[in-house]
C-alpha positions in Angstrom: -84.2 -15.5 139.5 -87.2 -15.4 137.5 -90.3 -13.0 138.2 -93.1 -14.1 136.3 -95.5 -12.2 137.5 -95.8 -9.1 140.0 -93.3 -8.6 142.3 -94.2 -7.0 146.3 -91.7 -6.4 148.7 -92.4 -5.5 152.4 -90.0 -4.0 154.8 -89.2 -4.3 158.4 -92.0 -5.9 160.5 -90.7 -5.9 163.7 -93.5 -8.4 165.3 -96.6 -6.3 164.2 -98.7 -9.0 162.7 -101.8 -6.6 162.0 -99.1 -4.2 160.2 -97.7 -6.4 158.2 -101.4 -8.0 157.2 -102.7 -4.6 155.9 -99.4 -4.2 153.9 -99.9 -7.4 151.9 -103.9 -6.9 151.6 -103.5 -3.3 150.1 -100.9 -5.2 147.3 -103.5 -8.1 146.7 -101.0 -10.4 148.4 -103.9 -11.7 150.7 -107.7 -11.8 151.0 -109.9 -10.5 153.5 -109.4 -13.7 155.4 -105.4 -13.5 155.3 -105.1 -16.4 152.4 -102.8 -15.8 149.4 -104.3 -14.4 146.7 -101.5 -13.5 145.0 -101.6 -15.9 142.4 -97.8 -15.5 140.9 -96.4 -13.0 142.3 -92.9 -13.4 144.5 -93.3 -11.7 147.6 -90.1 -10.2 149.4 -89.7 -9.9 153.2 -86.4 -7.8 153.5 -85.7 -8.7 156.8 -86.5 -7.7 160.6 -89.6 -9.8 161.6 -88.0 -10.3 164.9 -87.4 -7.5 167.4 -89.4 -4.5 168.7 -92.6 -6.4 168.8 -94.9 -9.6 170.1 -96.3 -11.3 167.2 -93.1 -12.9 166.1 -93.5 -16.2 166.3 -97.3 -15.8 165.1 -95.6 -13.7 162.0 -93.2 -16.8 161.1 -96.5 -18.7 161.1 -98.1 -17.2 158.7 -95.5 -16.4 156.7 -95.1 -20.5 156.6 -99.1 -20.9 155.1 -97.5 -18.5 152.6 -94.8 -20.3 151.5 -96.7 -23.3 151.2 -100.2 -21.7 149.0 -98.0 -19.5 146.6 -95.8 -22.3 145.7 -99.3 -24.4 144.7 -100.3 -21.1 143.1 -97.3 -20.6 141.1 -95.6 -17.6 143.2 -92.8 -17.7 145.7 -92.0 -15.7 149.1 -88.7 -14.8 149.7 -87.6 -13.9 153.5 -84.3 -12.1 153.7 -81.9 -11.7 156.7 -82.2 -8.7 158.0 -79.5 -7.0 161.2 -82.0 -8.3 163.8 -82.3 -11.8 162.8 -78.2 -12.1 163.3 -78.3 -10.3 166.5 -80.7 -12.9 167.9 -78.3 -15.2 166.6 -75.3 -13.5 167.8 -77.3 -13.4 172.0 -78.0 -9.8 171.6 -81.4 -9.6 172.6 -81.6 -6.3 173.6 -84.8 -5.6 171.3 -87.0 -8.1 172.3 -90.3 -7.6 174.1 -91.6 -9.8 176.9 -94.0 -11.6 174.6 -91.1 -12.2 172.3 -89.4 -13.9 175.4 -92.7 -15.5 175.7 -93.0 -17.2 172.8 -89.8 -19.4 172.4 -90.1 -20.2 176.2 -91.3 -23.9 175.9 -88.2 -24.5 173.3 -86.4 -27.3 174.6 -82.6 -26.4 175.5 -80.5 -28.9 173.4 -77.9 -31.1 175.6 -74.6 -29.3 174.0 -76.2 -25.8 175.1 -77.2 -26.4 178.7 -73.8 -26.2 180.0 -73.5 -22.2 178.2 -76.6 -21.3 179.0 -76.8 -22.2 182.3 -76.8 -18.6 183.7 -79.4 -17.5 181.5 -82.9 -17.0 183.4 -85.1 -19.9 182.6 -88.3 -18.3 180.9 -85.1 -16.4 178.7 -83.6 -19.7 177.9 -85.7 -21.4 175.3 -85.1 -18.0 172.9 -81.4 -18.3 173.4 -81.2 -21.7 172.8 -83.6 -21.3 169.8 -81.6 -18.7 168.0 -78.4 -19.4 168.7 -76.1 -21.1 166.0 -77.4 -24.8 165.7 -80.5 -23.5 167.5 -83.4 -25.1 166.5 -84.4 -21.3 164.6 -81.0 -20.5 163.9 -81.2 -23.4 161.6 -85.0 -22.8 160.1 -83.6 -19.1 158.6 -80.2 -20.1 157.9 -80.9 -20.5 154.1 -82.1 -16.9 153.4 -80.3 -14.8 151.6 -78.6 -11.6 152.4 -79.0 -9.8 148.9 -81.6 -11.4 146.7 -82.1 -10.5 143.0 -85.8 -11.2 141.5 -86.3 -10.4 137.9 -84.8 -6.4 137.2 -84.7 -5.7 141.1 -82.1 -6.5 143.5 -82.9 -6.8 147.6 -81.1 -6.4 150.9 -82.1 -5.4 154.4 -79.4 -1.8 154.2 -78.3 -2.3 150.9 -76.1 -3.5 148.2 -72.1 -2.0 147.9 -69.9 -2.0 145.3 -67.4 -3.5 148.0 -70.0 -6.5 148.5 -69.7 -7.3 144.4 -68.2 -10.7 143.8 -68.4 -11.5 147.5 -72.5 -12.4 147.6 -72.5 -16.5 147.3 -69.4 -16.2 149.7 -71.3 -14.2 152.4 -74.2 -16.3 152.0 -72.3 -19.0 152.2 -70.7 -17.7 155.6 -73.8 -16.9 156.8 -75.5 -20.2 156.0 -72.4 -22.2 157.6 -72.5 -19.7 161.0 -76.5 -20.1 161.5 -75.7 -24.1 161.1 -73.3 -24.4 163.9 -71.1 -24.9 161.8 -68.9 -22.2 161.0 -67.4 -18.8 163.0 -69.8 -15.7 162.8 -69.1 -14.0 159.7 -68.0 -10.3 160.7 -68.2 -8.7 157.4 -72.0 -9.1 157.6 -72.1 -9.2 161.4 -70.1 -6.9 162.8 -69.1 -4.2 159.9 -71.0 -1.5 159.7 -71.2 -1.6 155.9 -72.7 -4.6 155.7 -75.3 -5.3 153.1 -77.4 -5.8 156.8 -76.3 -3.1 158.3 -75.7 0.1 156.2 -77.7 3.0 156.2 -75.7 4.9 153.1 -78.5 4.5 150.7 -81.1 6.5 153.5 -78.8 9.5 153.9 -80.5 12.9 153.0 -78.9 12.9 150.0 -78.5 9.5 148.6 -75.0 8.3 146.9 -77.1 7.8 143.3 -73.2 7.5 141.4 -72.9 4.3 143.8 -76.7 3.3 143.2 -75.8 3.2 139.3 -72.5 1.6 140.0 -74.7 -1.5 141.7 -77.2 -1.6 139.6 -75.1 -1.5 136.6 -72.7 -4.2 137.9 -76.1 -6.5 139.4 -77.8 -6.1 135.8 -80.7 -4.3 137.6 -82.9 -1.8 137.1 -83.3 -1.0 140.6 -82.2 -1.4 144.5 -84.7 -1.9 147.0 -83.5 -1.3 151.0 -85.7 -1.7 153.9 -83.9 -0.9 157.6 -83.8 2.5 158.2 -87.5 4.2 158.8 -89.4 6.3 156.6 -92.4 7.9 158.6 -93.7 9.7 155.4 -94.2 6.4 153.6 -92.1 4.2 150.3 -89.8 6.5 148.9 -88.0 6.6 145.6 -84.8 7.9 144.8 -82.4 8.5 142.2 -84.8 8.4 139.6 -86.1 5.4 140.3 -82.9 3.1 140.6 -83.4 3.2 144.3 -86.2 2.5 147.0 -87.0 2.7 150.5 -89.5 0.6 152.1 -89.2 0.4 155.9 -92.3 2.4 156.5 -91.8 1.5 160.3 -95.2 -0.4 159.8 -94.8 -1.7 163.1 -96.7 0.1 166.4 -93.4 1.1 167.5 -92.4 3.5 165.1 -96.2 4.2 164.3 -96.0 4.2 160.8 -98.5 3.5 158.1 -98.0 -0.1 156.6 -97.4 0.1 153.2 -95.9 -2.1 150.3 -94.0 -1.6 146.9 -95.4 -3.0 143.9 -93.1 -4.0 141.2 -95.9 -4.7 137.9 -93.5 -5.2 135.1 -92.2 -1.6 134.4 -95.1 0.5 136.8 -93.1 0.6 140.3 -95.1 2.0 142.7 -96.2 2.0 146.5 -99.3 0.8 148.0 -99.9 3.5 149.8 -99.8 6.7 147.7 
């Protein structure tokens, strides 16, 4: 799609809403006073708001006043699917904190679930319910996309593989259908650890830059951007540019320092350098 103006992209959030507020004020995303500001820019969200931390209901929020003042200002904000979002979907909640269970506890239970979810301790069912397929949340993220392509730059949570080519409006698709209640889970994003969710290929010490090109190339790119697997020392680029890692691990789990990258027509950069 389109990319009028700047593009930003933020990785993994993981329910730090402080982190992931000083990530978009240091790329002029927001003002002091956590308004947009970014006039039109498209921001992207490559997945994992959920997991790890409290804020994410509070996160989902404000990503929702967002969505609503950079359409009015001419910009967009893309959220992505990333691994953690379908294993809330899929009942594997092994991630989440007790203010995560907090939060979706008043979520009513919806007459065809209260039979399966019986055995689930109460202040734990209003989560389950609200994330599982035909969920009430399920449903609110099932149209995000798992690889996203905004101007010259291409998106996904672990990345892009040849293998995934040809298959992107079909795994969507799958994903879209599954999230709805209304289709089987889709394993070659769920369960397959080469996913475009779940692959960690493109963060390996030394990073497959033939396959990089090989994307690219096919996508009609000039570049990959990955979030999912943690860089401590900040955005990194790789393979002369083609590719880039963002998950900073912002979040006060990992203790990283929240940064953003900054795509300004041909200057690519991070927020944090």
């Amino acid at each position: 799609s389109e990319a009028p103006g700047r593009v930003v992209a933020v990785g993994d959030v993981h329910g730090d809403l402080a982190a992931l507020k000083v990530a978009l004020r240091a790329a002029d995303i927001i003002d002091e006073s956590g308004s947009w500001s970014g006039g039109n820019a498209v921001l992207v969200q490559t997945g994992d708001i959920l997991d790890r931390g409290d804020d994410e209901l509070e996160i989902y929020q404000f990503f929702d006043q967002l969505i609503a003042a950079s359409e009015k200002a001419g910009g967009r904000v893309i959220l992505m699917h990333g691994n953690h979002e379908l294993m809330n979907a899929a009942g594997d909640f092994r991630y989440v904190t007790a203010g995560g269970w907090q939060d979706w506890q008043s979520e009513p239970v919806p007459a065809r679930l209260r039979a399966a979810l019986a055995d689930v301790d109460d202040d734990k069912r209003g989560r389950v319910a609200a994330w599982a397929p035909g969920g009430s949340w399920a449903m609110r993220v099932a149209d995000q996309p798992v690889i996203a392509v905004v101007g010259r730059t291409a998106f996904a949570h672990g990345g892009v593989l040849p293998v995934h080519l040809g298959k992107v409006d079909e795994m969507h698709r799958q994903v879209q259908c599954w999230l709805r209640g209304a289709g089987p889970a889709p394993q070659s994003v769920l369960g397959d650890p080469s996913s475009p969710v779940w692959t960690r290929i493109y963060a390996e010490p030394v990073p497959p830059c033939d396959v990089v090109g090989q994307v690219v190339g096919q996508l009609g790119v000039d570049r990959l951007v990955v979030g999912h697997t943690v860089q401590l020392d900040g955005v990194q680029s790789r393979c002369g540019g083609a590719l880039w890692l963002i998950d900073v691990g912002m979040a006060k789990h990992y203790g990283g320092k929240p940064a953003a990258l900054v795509i300004d027509g041909k200057q690519v950069g991070s927020t944090s350098r």
